[in-house]
C-alpha positions as YAML, in Angstrom:
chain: A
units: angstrom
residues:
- id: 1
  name: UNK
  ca: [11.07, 23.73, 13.75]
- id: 2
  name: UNK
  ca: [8.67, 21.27, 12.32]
- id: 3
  name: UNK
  ca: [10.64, 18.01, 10.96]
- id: 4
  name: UNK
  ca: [9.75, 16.75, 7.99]
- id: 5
  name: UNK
  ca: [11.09, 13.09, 7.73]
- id: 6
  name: UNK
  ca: [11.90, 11.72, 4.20]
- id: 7
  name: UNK
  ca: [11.73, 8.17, 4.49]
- id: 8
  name: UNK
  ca: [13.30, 6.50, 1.57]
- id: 9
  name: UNK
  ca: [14.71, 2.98, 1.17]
- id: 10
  name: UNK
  ca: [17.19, 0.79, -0.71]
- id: 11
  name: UNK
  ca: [15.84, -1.02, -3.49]
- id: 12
  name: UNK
  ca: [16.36, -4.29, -3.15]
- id: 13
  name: UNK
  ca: [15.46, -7.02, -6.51]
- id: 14
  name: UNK
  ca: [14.20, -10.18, -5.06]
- id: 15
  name: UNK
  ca: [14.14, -13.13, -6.97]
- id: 16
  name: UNK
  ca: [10.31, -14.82, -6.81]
- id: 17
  name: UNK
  ca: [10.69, -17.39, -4.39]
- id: 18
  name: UNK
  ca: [7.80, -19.24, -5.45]
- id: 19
  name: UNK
  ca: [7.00, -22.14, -5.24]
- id: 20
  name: UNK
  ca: [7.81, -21.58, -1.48]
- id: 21
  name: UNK
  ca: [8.50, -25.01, 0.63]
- id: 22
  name: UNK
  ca: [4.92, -25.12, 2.20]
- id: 23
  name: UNK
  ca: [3.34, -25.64, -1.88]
- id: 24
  name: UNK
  ca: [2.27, -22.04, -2.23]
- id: 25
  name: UNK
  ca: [0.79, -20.91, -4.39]
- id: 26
  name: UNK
  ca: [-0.35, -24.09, -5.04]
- id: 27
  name: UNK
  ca: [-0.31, -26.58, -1.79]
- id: 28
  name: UNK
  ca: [-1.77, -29.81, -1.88]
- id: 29
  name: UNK
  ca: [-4.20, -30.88, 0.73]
- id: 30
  name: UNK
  ca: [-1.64, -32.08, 3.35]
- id: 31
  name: UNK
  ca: [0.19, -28.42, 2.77]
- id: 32
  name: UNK
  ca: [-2.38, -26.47, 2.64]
- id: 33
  name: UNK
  ca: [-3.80, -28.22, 6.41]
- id: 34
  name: UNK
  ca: [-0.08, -27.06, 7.88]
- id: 35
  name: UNK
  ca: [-0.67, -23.37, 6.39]
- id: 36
  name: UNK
  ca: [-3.76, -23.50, 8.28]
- id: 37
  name: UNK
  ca: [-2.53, -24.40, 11.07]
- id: 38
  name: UNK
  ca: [0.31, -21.92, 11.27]
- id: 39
  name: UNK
  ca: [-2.03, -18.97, 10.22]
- id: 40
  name: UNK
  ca: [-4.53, -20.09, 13.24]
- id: 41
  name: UNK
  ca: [-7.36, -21.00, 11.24]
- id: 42
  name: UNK
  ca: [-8.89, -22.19, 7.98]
- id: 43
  name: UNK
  ca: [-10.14, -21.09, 4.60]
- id: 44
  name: UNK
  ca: [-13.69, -19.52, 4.48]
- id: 45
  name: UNK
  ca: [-16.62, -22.38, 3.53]
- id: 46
  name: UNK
  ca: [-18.96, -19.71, 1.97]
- id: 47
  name: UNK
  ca: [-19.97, -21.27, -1.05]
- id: 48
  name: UNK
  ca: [-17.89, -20.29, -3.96]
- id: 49
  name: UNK
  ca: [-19.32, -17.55, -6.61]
- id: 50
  name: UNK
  ca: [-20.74, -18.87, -10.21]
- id: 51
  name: UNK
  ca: [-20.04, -15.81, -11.41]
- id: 52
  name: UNK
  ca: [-18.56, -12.47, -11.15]
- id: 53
  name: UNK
  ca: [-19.18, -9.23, -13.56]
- id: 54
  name: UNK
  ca: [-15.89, -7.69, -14.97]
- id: 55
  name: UNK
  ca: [-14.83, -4.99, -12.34]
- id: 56
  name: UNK
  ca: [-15.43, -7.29, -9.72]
- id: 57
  name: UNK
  ca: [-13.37, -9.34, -11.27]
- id: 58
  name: UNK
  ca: [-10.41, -6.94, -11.87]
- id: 59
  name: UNK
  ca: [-10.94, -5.84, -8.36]
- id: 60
  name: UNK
  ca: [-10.26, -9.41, -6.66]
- id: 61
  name: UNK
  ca: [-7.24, -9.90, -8.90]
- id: 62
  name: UNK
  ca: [-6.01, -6.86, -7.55]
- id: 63
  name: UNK
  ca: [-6.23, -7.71, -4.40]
- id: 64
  name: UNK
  ca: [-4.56, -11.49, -5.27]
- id: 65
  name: UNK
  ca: [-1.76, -9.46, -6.95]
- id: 66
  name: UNK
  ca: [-1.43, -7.79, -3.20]
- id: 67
  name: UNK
  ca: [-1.82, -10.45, -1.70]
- id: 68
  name: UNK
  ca: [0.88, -12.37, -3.09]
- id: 69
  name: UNK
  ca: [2.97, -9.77, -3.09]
- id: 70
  name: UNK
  ca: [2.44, -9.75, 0.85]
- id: 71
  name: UNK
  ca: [3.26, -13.50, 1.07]
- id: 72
  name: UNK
  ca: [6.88, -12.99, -0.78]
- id: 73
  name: UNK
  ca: [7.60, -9.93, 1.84]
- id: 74
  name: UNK
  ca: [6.92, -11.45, 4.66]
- id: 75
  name: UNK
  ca: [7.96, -14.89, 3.08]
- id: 76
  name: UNK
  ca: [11.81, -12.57, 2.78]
- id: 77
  name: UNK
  ca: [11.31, -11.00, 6.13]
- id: 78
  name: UNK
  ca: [11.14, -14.45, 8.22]
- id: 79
  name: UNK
  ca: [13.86, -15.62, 6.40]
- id: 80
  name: UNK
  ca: [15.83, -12.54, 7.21]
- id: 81
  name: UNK
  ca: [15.19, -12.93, 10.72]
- id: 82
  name: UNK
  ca: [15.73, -16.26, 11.08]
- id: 83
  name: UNK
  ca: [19.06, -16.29, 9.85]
- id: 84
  name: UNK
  ca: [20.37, -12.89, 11.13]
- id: 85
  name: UNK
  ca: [21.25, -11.09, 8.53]
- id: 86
  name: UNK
  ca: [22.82, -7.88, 8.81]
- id: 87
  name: UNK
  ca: [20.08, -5.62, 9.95]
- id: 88
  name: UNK
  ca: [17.88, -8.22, 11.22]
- id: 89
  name: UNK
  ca: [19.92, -9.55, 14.09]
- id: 90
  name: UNK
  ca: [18.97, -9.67, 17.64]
- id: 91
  name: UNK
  ca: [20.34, -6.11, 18.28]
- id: 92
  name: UNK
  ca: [18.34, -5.47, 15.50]
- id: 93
  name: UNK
  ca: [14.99, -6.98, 16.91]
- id: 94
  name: UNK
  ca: [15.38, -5.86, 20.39]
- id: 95
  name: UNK
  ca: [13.77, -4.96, 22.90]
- id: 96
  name: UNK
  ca: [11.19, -7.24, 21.07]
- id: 97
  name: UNK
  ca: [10.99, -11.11, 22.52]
- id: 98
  name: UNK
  ca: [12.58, -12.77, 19.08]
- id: 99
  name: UNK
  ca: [11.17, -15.83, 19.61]
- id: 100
  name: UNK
  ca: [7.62, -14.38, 20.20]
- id: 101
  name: UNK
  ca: [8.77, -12.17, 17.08]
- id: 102
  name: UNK
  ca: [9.55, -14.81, 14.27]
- id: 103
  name: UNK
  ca: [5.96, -17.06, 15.71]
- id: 104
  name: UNK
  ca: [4.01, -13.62, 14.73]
- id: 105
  name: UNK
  ca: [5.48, -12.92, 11.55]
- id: 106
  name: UNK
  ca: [5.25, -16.73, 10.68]
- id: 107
  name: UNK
  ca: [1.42, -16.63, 11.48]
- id: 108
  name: UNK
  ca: [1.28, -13.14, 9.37]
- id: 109
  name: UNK
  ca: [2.63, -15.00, 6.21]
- id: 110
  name: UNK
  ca: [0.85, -17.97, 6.71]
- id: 111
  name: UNK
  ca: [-2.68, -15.96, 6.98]
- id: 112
  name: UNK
  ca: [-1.63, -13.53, 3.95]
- id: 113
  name: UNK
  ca: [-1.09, -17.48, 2.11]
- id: 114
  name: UNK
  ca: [-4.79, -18.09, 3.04]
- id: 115
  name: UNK
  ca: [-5.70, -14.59, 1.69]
- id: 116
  name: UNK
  ca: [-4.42, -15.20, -1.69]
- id: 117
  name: UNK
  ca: [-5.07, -18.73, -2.10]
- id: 118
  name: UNK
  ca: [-8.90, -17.44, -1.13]
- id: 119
  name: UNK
  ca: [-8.87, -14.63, -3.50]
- id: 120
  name: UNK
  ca: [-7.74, -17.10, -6.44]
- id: 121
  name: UNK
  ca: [-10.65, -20.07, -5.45]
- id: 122
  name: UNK
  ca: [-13.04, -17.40, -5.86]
- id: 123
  name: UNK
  ca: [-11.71, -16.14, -9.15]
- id: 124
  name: UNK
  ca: [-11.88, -20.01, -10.52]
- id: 125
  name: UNK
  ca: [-15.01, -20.68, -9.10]
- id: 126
  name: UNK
  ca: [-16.36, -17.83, -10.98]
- id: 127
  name: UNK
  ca: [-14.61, -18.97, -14.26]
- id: 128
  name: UNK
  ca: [-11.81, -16.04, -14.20]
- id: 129
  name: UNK
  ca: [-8.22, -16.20, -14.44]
- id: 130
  name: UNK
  ca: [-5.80, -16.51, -11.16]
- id: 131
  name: UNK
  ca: [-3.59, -14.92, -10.07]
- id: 132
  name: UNK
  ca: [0.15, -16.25, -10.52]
- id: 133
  name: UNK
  ca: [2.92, -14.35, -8.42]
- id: 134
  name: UNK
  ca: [5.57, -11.80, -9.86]
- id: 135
  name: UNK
  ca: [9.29, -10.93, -8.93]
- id: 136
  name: UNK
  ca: [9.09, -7.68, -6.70]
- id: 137
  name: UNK
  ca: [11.16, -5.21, -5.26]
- id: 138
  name: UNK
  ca: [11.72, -4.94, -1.03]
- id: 139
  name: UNK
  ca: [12.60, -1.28, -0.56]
- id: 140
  name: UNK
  ca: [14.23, -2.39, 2.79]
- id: 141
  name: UNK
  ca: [17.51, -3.32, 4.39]
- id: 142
  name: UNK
  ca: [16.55, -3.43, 7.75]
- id: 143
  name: UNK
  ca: [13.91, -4.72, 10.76]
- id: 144
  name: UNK
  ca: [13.05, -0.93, 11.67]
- id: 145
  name: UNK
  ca: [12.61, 0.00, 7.96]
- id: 146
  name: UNK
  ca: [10.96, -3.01, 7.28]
- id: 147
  name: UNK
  ca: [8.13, -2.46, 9.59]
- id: 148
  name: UNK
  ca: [7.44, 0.56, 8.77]
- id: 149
  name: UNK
  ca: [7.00, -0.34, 5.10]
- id: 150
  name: UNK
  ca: [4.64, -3.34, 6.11]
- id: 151
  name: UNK
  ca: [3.11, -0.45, 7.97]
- id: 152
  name: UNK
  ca: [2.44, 1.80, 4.77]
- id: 153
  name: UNK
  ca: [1.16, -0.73, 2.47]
- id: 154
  name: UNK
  ca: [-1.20, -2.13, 5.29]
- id: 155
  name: UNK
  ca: [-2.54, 0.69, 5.62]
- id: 156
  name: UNK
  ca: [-3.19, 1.46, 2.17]
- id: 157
  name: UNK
  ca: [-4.76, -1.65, 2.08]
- id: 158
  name: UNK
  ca: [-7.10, -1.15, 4.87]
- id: 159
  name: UNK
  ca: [-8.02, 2.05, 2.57]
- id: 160
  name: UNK
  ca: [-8.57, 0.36, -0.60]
- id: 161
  name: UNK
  ca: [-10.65, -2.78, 0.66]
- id: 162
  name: UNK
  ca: [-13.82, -0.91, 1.86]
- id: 163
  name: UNK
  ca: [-14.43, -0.10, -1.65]
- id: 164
  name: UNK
  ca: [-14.10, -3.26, -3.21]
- id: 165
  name: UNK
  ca: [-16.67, -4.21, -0.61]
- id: 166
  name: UNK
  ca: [-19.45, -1.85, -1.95]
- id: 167
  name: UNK
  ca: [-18.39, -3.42, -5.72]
- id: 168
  name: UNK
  ca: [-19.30, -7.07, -3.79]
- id: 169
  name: UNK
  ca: [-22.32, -5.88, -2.56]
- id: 170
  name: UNK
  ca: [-24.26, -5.67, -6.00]
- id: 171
  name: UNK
  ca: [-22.78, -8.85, -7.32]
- id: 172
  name: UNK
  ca: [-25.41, -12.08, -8.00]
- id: 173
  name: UNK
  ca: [-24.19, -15.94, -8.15]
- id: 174
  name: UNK
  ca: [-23.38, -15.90, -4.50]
- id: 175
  name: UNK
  ca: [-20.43, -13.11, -5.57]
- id: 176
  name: UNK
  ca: [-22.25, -10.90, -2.53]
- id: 177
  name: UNK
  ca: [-20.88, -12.88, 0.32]
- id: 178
  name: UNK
  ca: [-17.36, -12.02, -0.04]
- id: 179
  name: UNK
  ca: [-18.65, -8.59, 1.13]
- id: 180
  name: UNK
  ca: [-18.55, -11.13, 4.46]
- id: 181
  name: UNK
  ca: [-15.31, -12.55, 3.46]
- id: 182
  name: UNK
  ca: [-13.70, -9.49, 2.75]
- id: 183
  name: UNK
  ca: [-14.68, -7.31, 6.14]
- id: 184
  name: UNK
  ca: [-13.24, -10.67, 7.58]
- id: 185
  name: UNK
  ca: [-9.54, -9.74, 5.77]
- id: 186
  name: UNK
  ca: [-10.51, -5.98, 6.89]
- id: 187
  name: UNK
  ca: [-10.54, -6.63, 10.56]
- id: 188
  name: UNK
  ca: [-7.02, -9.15, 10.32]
- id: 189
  name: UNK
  ca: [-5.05, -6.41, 8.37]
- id: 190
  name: UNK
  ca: [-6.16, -3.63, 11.07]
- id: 191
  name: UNK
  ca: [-4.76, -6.43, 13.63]
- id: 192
  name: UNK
  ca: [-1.53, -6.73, 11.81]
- id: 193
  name: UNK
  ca: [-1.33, -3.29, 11.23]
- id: 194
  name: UNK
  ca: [-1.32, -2.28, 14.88]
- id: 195
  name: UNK
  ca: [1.22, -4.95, 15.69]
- id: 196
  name: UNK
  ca: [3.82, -3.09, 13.14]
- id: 197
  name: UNK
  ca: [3.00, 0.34, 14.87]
- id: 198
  name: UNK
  ca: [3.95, -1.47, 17.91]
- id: 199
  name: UNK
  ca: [7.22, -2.48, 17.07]
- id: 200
  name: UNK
  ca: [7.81, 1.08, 16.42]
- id: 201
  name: UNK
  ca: [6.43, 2.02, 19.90]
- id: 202
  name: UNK
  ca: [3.41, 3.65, 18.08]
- id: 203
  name: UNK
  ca: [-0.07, 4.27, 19.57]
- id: 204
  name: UNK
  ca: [-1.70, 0.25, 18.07]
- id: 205
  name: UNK
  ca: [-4.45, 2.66, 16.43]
- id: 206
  name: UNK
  ca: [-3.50, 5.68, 14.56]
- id: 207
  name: UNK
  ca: [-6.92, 7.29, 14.24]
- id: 208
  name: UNK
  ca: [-10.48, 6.88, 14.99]
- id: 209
  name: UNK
  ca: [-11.33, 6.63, 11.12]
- id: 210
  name: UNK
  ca: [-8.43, 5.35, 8.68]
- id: 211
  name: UNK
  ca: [-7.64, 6.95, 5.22]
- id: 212
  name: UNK
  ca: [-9.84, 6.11, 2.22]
- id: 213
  name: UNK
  ca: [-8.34, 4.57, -1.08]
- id: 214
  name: UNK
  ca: [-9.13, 3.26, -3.88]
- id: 215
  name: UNK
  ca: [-8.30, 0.40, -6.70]
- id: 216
  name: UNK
  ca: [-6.33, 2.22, -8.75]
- id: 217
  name: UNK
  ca: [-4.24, 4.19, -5.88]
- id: 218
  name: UNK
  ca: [-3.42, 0.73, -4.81]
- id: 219
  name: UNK
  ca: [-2.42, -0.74, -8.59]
- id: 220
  name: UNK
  ca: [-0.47, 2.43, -8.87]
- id: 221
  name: UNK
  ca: [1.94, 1.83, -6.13]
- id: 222
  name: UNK
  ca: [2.03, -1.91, -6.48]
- id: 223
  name: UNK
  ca: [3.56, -1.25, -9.68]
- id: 224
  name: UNK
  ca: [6.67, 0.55, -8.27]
- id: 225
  name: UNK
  ca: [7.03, -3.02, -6.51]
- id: 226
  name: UNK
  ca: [6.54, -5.06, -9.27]
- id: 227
  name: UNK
  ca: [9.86, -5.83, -11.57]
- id: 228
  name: UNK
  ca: [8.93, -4.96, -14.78]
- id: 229
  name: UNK
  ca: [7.87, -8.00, -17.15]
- id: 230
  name: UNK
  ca: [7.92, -10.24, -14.60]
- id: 231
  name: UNK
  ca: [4.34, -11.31, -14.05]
- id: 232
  name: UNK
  ca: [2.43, -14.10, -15.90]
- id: 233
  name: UNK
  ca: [-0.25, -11.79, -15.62]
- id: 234
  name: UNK
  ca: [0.80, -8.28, -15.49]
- id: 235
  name: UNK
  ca: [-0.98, -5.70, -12.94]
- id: 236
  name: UNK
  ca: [-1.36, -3.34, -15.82]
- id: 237
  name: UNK
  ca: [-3.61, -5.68, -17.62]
- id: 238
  name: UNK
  ca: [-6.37, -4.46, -14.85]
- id: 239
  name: UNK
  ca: [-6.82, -1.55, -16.86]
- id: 240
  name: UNK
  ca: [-6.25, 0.71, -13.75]
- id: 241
  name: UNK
  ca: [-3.93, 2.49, -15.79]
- id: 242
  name: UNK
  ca: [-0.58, 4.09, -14.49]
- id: 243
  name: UNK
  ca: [0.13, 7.77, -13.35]
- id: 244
  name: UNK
  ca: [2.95, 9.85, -13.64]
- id: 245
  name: UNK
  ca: [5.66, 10.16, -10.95]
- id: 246
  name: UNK
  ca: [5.05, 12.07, -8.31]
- id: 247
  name: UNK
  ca: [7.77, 12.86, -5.44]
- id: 248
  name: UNK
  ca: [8.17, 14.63, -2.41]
- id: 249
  name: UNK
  ca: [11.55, 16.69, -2.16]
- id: 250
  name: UNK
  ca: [13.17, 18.22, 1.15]
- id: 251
  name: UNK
  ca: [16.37, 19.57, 1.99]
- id: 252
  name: UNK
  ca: [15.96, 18.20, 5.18]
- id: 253
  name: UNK
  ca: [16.57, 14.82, 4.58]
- id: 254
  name: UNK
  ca: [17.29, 12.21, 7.43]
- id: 255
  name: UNK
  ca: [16.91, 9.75, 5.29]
- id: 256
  name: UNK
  ca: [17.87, 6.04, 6.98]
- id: 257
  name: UNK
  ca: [18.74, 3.98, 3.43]
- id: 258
  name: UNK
  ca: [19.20, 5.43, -0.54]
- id: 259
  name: UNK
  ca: [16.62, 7.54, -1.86]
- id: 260
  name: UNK
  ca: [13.12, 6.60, -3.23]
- id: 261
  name: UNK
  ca: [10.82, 9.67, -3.20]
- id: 262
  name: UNK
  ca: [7.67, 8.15, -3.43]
- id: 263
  name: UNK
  ca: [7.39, 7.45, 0.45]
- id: 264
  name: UNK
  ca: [7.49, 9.88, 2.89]
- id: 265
  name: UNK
  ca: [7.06, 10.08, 6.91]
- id: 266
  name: UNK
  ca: [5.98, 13.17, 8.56]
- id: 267
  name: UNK
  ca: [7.03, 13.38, 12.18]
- id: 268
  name: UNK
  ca: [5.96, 16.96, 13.50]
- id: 269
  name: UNK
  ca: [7.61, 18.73, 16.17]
- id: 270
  name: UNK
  ca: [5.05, 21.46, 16.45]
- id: 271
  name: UNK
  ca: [0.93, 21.67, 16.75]
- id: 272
  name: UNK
  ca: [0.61, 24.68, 14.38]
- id: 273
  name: UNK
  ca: [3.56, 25.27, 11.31]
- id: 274
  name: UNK
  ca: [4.19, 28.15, 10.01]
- id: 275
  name: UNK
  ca: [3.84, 28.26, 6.28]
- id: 276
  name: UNK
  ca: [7.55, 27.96, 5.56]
- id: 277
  name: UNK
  ca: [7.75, 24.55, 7.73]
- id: 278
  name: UNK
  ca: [4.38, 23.51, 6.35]
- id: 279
  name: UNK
  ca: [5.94, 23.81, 2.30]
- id: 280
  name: UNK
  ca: [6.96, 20.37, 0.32]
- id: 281
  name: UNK
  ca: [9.06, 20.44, -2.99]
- id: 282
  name: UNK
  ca: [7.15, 18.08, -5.65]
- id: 283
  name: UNK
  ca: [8.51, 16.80, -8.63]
- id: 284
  name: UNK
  ca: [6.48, 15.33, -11.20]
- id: 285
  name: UNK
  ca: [7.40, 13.00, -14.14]
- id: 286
  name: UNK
  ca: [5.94, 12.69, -17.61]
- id: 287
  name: UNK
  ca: [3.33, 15.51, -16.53]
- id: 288
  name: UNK
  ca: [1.20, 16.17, -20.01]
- id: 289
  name: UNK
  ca: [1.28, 19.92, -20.86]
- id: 290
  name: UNK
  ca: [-2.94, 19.85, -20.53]
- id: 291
  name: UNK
  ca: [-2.19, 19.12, -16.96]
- id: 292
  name: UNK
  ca: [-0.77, 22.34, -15.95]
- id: 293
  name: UNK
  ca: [-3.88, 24.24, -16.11]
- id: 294
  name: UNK
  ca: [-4.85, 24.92, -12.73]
- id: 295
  name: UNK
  ca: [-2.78, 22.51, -10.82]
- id: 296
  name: UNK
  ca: [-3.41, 21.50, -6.80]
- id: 297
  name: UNK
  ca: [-2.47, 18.96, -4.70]
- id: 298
  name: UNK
  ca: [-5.27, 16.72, -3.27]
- id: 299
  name: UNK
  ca: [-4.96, 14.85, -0.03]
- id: 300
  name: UNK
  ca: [-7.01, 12.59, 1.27]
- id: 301
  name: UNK
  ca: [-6.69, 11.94, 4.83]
- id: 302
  name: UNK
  ca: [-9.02, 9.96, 7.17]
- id: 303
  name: UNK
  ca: [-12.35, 9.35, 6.48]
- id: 304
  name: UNK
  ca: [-13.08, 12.87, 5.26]
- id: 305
  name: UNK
  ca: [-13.90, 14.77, 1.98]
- id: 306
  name: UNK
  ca: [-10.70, 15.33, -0.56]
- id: 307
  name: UNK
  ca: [-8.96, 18.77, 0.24]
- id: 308
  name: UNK
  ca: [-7.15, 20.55, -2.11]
- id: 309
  name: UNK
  ca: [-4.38, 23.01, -1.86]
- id: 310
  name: UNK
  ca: [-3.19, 25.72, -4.52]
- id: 311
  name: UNK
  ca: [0.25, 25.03, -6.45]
- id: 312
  name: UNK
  ca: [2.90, 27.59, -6.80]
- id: 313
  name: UNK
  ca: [6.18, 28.62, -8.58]
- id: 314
  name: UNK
  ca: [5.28, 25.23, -11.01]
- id: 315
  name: UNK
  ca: [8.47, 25.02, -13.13]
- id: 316
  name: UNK
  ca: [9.28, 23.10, -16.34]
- id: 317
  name: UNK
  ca: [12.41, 23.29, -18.72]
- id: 318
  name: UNK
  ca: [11.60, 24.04, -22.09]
- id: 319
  name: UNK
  ca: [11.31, 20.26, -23.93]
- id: 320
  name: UNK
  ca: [11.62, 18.69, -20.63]
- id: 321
  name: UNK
  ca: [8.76, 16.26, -18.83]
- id: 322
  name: UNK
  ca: [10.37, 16.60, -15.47]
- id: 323
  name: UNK
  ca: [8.42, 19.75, -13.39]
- id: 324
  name: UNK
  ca: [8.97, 20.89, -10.21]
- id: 325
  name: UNK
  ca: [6.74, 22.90, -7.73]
- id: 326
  name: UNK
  ca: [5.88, 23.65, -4.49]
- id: 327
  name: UNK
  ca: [2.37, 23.43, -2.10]
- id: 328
  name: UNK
  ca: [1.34, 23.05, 1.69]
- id: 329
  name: UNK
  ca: [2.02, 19.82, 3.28]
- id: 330
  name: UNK
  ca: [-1.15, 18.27, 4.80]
- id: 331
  name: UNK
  ca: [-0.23, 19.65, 8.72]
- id: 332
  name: UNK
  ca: [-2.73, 22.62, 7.92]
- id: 333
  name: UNK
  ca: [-5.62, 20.88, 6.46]
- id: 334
  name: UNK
  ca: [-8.07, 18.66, 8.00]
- id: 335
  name: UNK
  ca: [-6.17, 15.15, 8.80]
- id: 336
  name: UNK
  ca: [-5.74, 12.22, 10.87]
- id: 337
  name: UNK
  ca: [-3.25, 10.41, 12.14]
- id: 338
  name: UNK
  ca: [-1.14, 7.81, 9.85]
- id: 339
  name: UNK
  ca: [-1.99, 7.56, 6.74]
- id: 340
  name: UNK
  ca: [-2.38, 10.29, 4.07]
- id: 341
  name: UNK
  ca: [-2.55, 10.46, 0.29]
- id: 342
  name: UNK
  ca: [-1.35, 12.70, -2.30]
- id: 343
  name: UNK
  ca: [-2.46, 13.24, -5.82]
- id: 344
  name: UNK
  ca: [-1.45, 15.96, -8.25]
- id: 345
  name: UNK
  ca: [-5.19, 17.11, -9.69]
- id: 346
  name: UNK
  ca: [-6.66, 19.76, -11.97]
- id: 347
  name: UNK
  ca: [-8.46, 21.96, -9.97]
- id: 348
  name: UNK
  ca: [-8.99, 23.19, -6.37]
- id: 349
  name: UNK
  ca: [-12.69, 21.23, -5.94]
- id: 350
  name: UNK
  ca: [-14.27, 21.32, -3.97]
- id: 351
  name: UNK
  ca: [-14.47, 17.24, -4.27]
- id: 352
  name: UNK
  ca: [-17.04, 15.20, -2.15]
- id: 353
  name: UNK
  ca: [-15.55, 11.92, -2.92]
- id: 354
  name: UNK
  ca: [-12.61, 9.74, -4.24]
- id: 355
  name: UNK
  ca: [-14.09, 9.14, -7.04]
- id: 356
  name: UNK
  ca: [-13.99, 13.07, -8.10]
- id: 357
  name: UNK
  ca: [-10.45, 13.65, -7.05]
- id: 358
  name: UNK
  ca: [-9.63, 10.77, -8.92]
- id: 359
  name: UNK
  ca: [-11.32, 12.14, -11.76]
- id: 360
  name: UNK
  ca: [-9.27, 14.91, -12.21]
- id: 361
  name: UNK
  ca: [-6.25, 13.27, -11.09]
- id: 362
  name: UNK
  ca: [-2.83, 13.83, -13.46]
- id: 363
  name: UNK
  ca: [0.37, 12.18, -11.57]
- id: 364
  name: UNK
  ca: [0.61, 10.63, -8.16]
- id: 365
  name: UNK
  ca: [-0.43, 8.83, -5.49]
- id: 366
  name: UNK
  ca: [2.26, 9.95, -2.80]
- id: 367
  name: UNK
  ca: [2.06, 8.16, 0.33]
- id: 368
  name: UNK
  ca: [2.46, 9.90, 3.91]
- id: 369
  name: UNK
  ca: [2.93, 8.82, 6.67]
- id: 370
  name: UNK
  ca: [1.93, 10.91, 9.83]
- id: 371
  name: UNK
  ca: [2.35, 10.21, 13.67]
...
């Protein structure tokens, strides 16, 4: 029988930790030469933009929020290590050298540092407002679980950056070259990202050509990390806007920590599901009645078109915004390896692009995880 693996986490509150000891997010010279040194190299010296037109400018704060974000996780993750706390001992850690272990994940947050102090040099440069970290929520309570999640939002990340690229690309006042600086961050975060899947004795590369995201699939599930009210600067003032809740449920829940639908790993046992093993149970929150017209599930998987898959026995109590329904799982449609995403849309398509699903998306994103 084909396995469908829920994996949900703890949620963990995290106080910001910021200013850390090394100065970030604001280090002075002397700092800011140790960061450098720890991350194995230096800040780009591209000259500096002049300028930068407004969803460029949305787009790099985005990716600041991420990146700082990244910084406190990993930041929380050393710490954890280096102090053994329950679930991040050596028994924990092994068979991994734990030495070689804490110098990688050092150099990992010191290079995320030098992402998001670059993202924020260009956004001054350019006379536009920095970015300023936020308190945020570490779904994790344990080494395993915790590199799987740095897994899952690397890879959405490698998904989402590609398009800001093409946004760079356009720009004038010298904005253009951080289509350089940014296929620069590309190629790290695919480095990274293979040395999590190798933790978890996963194949470095999942597939010949990773998922596709977008922007506002990424601001979407940053905000579940995000505590409410607690940024100087808040993600929704992007103007991404914010989806409804969508979930994954399964009676066949191995489950490691407490649940959090929005994440889920499938780990198939079999080449070719039947239907029954291929079905997921969504639930969707705060679902606008105009919505149910025609509903599918969208996934987009690799570096393919959007495919969409026909809803069935949708299901809403009378007053209620909570609806539940079921649709294939991604197994029978055209996919790749690790990451997949999936969005509750109007419509079977077909849909050539992101852009289109995106369109006519009503609740979501849903990440999945296949290997």
């Amino acid at each position: 029988m084909l396995l469908f693996t829920i994996i949900t986490f703890a949620v963990a509150t995290v106080a910001a930790p910021f200013p850390l000891p090394d100065g970030f997010p604001n280090p002075n010279y002397t700092q800011l030469l140790s960061i450098a040194k720890l991350a194995g190299g230096s800040l780009p010296t591209y000259r500096l933009p002049t300028s930068l037109s407004k969803n460029a400018t949305i787009a790099l704060q985005l990716l600041a929020h991420n990146e700082i974000f990244e910084v406190a996780f990993f930041n929380e993750l050393l710490t954890n290590i280096t102090t053994a706390v329950p679930g991040y001992g050596p028994n924990d850690t092994a068979p991994l050298d734990r030495a070689q272990l804490i110098k990688n994940i050092e150099a990992i947050k010191n290079q995320e540092e030098l992402h998001a102090i670059a993202a924020n040099q260009f956004l001054v440069s350019a006379k536009q407002q920095p970015i300023a970290p936020c308190q945020y929520i570490f779904p994790v309570s344990n080494f395993k679980n915790a590199m799987l999640f740095a897994q899952v939002f690397t890879d959405l990340a490698l998904g989402t950056i590609p398009g800001v690229q093409l946004l760079f690309a356009g720009e004038a006042g010298g904005a253009s070259r951080n289509v350089l600086t940014l296929g620069s961050i590309l190629g790290q975060e695919g480095q990274q990202d293979g040395f999590f899947r190798s933790t978890q004795r996963k194949t470095p590369s999942a597939a010949p050509f990773l998922t596709l995201a977008s922007a506002s699939i990424a601001s979407n599930i940053l905000e579940k990390l995000i505590v409410k009210d607690s940024c100087p600067k808040p993600l929704s003032d992007l103007g991404y806007g914010t989806l409804p809740s969508l979930s994954i449920d399964d009676e066949a829940k191995t489950a490691p920590e407490a649940a959090w639908p929005n994440w889920i790993s499938i780990s198939p046992r079999s080449t070719k599901p039947s239907p029954q093993e291929n079905r997921l149970s969504f639930t969707v929150v705060g679902l606008p009645r105009s919505a149910e017209f025609n509903p599918s599930i969208t996934y987009l998987s690799g570096a393919g078109e959007p495919h969409s898959v026909t809803v069935w026995e949708f299901k809403r109590a009378n007053g209620s915004d909570v609806a539940h329904f079921f649709a294939d799982g991604p197994l029978q449609t055209p996919q790749s390896n690790g990451l997949t995403i999936a969005l509750f849309t109007r419509g079977l398509g077909p849909y050539t692009t992101i852009d289109q699903a995106l369109g006519v998306t009503s609740a979501g994103p849903v990440l999945i995880e296949q290997d």
